[in-house]
C-alpha positions in Angstrom: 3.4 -1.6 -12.3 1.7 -0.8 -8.8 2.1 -0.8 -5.1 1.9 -4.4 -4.0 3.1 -4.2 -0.3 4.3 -1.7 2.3 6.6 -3.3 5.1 7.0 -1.1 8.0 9.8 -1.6 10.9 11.7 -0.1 14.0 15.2 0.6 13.0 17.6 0.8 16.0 20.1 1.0 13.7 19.1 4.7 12.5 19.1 5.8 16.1 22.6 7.0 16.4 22.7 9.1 13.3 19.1 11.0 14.1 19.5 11.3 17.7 16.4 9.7 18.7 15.7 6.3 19.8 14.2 4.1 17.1 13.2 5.5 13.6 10.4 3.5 11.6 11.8 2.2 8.1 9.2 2.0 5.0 9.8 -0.4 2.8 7.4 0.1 -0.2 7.7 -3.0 -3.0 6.1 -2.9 -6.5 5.6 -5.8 -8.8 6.2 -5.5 -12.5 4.9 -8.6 -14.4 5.9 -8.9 -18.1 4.8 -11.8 -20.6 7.7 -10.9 -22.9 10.2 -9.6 -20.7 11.7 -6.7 -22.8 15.8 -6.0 -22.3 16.5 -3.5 -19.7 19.6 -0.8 -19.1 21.9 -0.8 -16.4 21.9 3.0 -15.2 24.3 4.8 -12.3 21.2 4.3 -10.0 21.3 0.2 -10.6 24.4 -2.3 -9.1 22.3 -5.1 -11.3 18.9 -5.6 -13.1 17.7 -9.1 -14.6 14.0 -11.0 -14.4 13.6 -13.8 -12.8 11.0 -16.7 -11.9 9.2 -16.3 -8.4 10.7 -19.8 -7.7 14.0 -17.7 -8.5 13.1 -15.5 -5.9 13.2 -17.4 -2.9 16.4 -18.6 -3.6 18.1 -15.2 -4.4 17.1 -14.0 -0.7 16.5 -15.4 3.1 14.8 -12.3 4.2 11.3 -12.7 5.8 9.2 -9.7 4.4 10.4 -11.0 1.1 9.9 -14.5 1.4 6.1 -13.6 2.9 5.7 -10.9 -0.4 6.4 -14.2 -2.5 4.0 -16.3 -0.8 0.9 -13.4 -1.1 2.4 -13.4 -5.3 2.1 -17.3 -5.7 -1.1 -17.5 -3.8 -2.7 -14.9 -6.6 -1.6 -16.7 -9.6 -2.9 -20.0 -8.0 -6.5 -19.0 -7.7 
């Protein structure tokens, strides 16, 4: 497992609760690839846990920084 991407944004949202205008939110994503995906455990720090295909991926979620962390994944394996 390592570091594969780092998203960095201005969250307005944050603003109210930290009294200042804007707060940056780091977003830091690791990639775990397994040939022989072993079973995992559901913990009290996990709502749910399962692999899944990168063509999975896309489908599970519309967000942006996501979909472009896919697209960086699928160019890698293609070369």
């Amino acid at each position: 497992m390592r570091v594969f991407q780092y998203d960095v944004r201005v969250c307005p949202s944050c603003s109210g609760r930290m009294k200042v205008i804007a707060a940056l939110h780091y977003d830091v994503r690791f990639v775990v690839l397994a040939s022989h995906p072993e079973r995992f455990q559901i913990s009290s720090e996990s709502k749910d846990l399962k692999w899944f295909s990168l063509a999975e991926a896309y489908q599970i979620t519309p967000e942006g920084s996501v979909h472009r962390q896919l697209d960086k994944l699928t160019q890698r394996r293609d070369k």
